[in-house]
Structures are given as C-alpha cells and as structure tokens.
PyMOL CGO cylinders between C-alpha atoms (Angstrom):
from pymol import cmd
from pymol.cgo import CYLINDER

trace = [
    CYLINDER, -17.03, 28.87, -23.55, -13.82, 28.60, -25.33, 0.3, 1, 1, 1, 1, 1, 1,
    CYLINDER, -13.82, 28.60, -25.33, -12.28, 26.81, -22.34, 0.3, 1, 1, 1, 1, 1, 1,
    CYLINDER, -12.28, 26.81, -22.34, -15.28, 24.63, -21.71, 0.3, 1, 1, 1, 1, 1, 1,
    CYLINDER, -15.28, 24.63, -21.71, -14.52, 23.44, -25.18, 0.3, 1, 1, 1, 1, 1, 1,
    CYLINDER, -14.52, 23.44, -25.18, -11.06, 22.18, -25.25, 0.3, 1, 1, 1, 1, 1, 1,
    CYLINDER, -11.06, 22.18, -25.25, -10.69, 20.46, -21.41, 0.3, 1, 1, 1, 1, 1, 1,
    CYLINDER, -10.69, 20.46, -21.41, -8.24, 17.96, -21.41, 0.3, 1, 1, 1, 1, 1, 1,
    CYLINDER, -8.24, 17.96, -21.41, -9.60, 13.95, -21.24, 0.3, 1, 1, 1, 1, 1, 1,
    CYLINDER, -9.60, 13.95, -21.24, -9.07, 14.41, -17.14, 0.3, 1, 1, 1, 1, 1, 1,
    CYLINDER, -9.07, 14.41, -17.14, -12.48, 15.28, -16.03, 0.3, 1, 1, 1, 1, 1, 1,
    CYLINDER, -12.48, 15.28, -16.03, -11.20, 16.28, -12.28, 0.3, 1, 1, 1, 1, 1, 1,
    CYLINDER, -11.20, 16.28, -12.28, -8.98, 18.72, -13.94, 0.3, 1, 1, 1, 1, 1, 1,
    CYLINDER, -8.98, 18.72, -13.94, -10.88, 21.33, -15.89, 0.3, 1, 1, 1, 1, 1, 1,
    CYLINDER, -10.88, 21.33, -15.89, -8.46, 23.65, -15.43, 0.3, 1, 1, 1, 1, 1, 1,
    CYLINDER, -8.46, 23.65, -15.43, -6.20, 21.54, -18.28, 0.3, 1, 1, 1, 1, 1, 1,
    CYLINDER, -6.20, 21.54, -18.28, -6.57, 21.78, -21.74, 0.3, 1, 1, 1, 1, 1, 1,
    CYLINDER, -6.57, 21.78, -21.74, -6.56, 19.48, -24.95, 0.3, 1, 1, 1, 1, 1, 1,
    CYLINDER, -6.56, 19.48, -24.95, -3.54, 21.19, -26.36, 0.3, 1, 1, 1, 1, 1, 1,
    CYLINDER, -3.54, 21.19, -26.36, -0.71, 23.67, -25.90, 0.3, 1, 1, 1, 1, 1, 1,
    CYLINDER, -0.71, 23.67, -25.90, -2.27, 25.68, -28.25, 0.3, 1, 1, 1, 1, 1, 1,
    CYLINDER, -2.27, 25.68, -28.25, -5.66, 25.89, -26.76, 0.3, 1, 1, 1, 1, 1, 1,
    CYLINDER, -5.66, 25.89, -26.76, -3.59, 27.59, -23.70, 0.3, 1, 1, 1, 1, 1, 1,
    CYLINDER, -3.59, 27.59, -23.70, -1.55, 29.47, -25.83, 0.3, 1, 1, 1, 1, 1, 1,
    CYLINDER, -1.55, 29.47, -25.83, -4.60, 31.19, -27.37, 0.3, 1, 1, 1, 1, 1, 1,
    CYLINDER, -4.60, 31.19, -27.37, -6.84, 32.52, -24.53, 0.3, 1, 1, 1, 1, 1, 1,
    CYLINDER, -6.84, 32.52, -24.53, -3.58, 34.03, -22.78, 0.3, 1, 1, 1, 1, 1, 1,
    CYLINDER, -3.58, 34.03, -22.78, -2.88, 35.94, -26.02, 0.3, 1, 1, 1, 1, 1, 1,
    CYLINDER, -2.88, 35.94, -26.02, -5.87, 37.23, -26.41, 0.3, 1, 1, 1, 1, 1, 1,
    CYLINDER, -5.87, 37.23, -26.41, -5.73, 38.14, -23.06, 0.3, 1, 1, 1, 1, 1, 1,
    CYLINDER, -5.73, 38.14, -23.06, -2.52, 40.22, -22.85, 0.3, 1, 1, 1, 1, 1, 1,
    CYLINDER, -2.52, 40.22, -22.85, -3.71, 41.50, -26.00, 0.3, 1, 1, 1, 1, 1, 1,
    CYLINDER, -3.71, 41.50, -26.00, -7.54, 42.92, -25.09, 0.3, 1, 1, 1, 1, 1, 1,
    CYLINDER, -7.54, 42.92, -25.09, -5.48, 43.83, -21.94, 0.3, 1, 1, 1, 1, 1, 1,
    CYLINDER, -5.48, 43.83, -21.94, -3.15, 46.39, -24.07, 0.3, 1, 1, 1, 1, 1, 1,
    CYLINDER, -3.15, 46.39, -24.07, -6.61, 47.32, -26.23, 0.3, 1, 1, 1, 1, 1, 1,
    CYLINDER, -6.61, 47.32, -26.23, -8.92, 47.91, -22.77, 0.3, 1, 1, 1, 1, 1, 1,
    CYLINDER, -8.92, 47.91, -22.77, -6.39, 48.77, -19.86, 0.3, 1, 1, 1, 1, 1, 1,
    CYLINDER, -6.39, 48.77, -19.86, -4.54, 46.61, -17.11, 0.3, 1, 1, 1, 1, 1, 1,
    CYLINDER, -4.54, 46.61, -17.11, -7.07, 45.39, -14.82, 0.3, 1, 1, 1, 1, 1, 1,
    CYLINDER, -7.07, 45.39, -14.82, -10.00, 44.65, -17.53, 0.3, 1, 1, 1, 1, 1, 1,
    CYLINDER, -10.00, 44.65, -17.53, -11.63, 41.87, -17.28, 0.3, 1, 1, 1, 1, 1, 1,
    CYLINDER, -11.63, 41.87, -17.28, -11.99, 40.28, -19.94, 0.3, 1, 1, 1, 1, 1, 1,
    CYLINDER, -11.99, 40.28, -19.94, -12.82, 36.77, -19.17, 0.3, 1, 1, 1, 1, 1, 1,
    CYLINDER, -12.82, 36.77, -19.17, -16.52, 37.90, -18.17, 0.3, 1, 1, 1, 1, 1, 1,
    CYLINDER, -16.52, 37.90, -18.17, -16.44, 41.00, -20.56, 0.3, 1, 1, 1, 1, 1, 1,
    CYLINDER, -16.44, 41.00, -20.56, -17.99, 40.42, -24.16, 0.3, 1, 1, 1, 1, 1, 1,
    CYLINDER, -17.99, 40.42, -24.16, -15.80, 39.00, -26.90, 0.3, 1, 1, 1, 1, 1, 1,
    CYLINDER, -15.80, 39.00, -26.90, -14.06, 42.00, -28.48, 0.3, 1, 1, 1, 1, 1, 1,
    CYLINDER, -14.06, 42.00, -28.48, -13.67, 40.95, -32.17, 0.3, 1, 1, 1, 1, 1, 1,
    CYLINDER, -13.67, 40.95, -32.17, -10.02, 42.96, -32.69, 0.3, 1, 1, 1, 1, 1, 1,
    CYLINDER, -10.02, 42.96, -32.69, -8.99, 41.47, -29.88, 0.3, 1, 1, 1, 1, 1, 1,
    CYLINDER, -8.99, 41.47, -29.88, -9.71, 38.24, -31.20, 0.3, 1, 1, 1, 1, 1, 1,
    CYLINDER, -9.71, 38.24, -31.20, -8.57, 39.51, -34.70, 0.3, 1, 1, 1, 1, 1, 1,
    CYLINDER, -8.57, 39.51, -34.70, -4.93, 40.80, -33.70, 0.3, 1, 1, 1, 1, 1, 1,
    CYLINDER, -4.93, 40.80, -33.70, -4.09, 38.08, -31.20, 0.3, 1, 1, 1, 1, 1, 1,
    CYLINDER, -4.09, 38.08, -31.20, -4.57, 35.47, -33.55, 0.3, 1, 1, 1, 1, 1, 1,
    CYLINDER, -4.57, 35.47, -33.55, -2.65, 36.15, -36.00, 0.3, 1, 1, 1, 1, 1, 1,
    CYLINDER, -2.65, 36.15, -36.00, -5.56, 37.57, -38.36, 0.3, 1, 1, 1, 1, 1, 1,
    CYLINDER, -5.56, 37.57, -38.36, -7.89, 35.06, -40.11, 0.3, 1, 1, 1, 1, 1, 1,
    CYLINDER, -7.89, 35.06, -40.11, -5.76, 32.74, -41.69, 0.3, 1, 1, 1, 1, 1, 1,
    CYLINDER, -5.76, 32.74, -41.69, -7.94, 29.83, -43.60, 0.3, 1, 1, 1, 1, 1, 1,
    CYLINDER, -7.94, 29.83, -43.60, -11.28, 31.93, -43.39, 0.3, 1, 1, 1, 1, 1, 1,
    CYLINDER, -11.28, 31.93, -43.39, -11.42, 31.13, -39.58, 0.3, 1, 1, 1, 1, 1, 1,
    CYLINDER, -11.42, 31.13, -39.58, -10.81, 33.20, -36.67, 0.3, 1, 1, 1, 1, 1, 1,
    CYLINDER, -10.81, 33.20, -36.67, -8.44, 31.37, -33.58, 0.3, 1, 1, 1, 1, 1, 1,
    CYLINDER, -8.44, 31.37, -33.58, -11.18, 31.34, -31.33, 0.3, 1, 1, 1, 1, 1, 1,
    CYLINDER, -11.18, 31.34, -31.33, -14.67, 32.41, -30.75, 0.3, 1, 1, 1, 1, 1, 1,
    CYLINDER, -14.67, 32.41, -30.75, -15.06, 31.96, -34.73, 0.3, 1, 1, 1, 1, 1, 1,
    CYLINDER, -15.06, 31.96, -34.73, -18.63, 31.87, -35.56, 0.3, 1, 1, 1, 1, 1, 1,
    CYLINDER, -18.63, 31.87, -35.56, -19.57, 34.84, -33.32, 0.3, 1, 1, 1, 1, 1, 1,
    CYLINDER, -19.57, 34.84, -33.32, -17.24, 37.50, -34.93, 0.3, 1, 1, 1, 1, 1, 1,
    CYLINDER, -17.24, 37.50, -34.93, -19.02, 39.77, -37.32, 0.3, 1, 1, 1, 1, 1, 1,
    CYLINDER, -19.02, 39.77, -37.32, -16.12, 39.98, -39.74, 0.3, 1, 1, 1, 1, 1, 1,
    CYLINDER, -16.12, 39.98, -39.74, -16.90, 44.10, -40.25, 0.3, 1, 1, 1, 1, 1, 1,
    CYLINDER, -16.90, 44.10, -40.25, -16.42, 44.82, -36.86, 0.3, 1, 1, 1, 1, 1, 1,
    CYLINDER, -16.42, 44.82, -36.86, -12.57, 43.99, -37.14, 0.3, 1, 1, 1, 1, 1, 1,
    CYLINDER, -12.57, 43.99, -37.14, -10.07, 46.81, -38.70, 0.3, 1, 1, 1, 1, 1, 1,
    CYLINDER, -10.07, 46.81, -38.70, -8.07, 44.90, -40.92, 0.3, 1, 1, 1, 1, 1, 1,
    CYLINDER, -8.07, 44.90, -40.92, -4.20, 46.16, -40.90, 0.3, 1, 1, 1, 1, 1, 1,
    CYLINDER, -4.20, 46.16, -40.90, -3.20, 47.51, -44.14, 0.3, 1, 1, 1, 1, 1, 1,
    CYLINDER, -3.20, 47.51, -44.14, -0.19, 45.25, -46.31, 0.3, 1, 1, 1, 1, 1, 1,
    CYLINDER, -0.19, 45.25, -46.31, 2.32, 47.45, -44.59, 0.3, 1, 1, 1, 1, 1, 1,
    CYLINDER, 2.32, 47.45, -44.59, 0.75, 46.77, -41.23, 0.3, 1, 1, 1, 1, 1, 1,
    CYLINDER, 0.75, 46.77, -41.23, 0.38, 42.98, -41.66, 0.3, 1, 1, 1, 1, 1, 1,
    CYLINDER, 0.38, 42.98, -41.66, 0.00, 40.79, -39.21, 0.3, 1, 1, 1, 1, 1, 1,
    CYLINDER, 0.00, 40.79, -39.21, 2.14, 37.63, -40.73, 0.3, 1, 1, 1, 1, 1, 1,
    CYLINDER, 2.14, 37.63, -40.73, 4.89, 38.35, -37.78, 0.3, 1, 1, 1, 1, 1, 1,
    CYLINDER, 4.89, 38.35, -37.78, 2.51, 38.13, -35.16, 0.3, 1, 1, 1, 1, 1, 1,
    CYLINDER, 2.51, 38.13, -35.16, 1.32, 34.93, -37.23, 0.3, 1, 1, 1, 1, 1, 1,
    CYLINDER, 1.32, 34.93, -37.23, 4.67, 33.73, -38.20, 0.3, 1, 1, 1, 1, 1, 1,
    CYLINDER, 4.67, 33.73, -38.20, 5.79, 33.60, -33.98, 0.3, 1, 1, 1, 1, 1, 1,
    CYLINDER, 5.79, 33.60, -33.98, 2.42, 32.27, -33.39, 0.3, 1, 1, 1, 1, 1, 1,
    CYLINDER, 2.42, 32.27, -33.39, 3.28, 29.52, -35.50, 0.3, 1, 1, 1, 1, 1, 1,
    CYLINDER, 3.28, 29.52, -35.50, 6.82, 29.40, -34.32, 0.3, 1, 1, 1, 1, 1, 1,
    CYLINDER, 6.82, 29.40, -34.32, 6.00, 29.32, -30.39, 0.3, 1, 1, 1, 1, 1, 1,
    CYLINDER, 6.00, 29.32, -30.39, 3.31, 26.69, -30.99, 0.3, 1, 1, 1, 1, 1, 1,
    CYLINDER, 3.31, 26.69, -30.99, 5.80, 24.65, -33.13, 0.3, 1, 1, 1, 1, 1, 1,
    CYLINDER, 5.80, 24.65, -33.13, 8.02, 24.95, -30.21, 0.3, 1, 1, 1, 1, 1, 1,
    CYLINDER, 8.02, 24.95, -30.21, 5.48, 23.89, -28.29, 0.3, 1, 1, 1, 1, 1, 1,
    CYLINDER, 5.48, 23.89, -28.29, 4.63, 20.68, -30.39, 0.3, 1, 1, 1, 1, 1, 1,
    CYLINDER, 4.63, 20.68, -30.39, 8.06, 19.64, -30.45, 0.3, 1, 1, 1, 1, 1, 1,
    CYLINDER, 8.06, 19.64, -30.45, 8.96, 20.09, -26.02, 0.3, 1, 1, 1, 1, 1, 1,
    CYLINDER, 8.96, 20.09, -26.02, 5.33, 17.72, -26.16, 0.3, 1, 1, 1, 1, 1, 1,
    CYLINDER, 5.33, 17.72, -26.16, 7.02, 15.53, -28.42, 0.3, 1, 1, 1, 1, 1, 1,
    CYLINDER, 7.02, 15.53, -28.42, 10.61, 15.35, -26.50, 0.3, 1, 1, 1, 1, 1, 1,
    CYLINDER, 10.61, 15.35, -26.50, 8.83, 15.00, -23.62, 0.3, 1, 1, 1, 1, 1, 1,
    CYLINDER, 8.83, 15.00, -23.62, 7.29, 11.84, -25.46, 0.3, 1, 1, 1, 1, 1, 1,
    CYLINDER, 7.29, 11.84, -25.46, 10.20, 10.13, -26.59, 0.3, 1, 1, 1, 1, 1, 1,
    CYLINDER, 10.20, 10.13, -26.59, 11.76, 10.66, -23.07, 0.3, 1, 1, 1, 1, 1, 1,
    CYLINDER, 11.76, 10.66, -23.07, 8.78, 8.89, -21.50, 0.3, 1, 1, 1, 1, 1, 1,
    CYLINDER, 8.78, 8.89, -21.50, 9.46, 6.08, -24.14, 0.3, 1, 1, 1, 1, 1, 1,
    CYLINDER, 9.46, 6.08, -24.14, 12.95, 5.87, -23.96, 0.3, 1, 1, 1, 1, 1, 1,
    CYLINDER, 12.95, 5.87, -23.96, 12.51, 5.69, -20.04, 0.3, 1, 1, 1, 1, 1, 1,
    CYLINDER, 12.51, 5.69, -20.04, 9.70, 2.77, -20.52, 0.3, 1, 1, 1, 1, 1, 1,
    CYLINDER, 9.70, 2.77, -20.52, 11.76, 1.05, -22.94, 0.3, 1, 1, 1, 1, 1, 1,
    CYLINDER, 11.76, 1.05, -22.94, 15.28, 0.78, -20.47, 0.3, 1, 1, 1, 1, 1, 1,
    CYLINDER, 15.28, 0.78, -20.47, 12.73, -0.48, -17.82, 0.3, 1, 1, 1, 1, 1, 1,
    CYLINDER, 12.73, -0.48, -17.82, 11.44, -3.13, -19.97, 0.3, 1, 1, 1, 1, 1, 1,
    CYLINDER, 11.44, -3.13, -19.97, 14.71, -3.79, -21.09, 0.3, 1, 1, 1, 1, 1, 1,
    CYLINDER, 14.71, -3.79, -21.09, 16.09, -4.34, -17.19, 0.3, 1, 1, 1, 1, 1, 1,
    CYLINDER, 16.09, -4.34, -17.19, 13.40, -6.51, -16.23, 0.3, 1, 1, 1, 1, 1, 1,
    CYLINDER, 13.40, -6.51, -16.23, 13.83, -8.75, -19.26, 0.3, 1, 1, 1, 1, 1, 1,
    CYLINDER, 13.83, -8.75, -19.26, 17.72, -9.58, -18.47, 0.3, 1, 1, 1, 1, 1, 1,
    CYLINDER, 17.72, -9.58, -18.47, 16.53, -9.99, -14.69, 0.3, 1, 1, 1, 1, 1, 1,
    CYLINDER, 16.53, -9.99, -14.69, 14.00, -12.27, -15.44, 0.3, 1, 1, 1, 1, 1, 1,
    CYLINDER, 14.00, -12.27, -15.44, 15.99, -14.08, -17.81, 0.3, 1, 1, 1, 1, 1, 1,
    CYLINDER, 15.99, -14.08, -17.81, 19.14, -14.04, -15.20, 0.3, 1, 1, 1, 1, 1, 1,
    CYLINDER, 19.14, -14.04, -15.20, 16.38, -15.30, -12.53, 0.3, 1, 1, 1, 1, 1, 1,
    CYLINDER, 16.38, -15.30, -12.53, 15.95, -18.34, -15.50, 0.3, 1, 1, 1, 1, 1, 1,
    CYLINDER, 15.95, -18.34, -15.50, 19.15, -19.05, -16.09, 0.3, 1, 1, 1, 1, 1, 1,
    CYLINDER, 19.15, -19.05, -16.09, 20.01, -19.46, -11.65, 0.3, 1, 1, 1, 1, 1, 1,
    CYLINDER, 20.01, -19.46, -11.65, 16.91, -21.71, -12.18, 0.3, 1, 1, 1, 1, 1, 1,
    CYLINDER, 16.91, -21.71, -12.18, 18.57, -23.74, -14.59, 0.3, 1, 1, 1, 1, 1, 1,
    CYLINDER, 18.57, -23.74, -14.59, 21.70, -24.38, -13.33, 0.3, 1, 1, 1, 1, 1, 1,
]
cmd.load_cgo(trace, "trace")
C-alpha cells in the first residue's frame, strides 16, 4: 500500500517512486524486519510489524510514524530507553536522505547548466546565420 501511494508521475513505471525518500524507507524497513524475522522473510506480503516500522524509521519523530502511520497501535512498539535512543539511526536517516536531496539537486543544476550552453550555442549560430544574411 505504501508503494501504491508514492508512484512517481510516470504511470508506465510503477516501479518508480515520488521521492528518494519514499525508496529509502521501504528498503530500511526491510533490512530491518529482515534482522527482527530472519533472512528469507517475507515481509512485503507479511503483516506490518510495528517495531519494525518503529526502529527503521528513526522512532516517531513529529507524532508520526515513517510509514504505515495510522495503522500502528503505538503500545505495540518497545520504545528504547534514553541510553538506547534512536537519534543516530535518525540523525543518518536524515543525513543519507539529505545526501540524497542534494545528488537530486546536482543532478538538476547539471541538466540546467547543460540546457542553458545549448541555448546559448544555438543563439550565436542563429545570430552568425543573420549576420552571413546580412552581408
């Protein structure tokens, strides 16, 4: 359901998400109910476990669970004691999917700086192809 709900624009490729971080999150929970369940589980037709959901993302920052929020009874997760906490597991959450945001955005300005030095070569050609015309 999670996947169903954050497909890309591109209809004939469901497979493609909305965001780097609506990839990120269904592979972390994976590896993570994988480490919780055993190698081999299968966990995308297996019921949501709530600590899986819990520990892989990051806790429950802002009252809201990374995914499946909404069908977690909160009392069903073991909350990690102060020692325990899961900020690090946040905190590179946050980091990788910073990381992500910012290869999107390179990515972005290199598609733009590419468009622009076309535009600008066709501009001096067609105004080289004005100035033969001229003269």
């Amino acid at each position: 359901m999670y996947i169903m709900a954050h497909r890309g624009p591109d209809l004939s490729q469901p497979e493609l998400l909305c965001t780097p971080l609506a990839i990120e999150r269904p592979a972390e929970y994976g590896k993570k109910i994988e480490r919780l369940h055993g190698e081999g589980f299968d966990w995308r037709t297996a019921p949501v476990d709530p600590q899986a959901v819990y520990e892989s993302g990051g806790g429950k920052s802002h009252g809201r669970y990374s995914m499946f929020n909404g069908m977690i009874d909160s009392r069903q997760v073991q909350r990690r004691s102060s020692s325990q906490s899961s900020g690090g597991s946040s905190n590179r959450q946050r980091r990788t999917t910073s990381e992500m945001e910012i290869d999107s955005l390179r990515q972005e300005i290199q598609k733009r700086d590419a468009f622009l030095k076309a535009q600008e070569e066709y501009q001096k050609e067609q105004q080289a192809h004005a100035e033969r015309l001229h003269t």
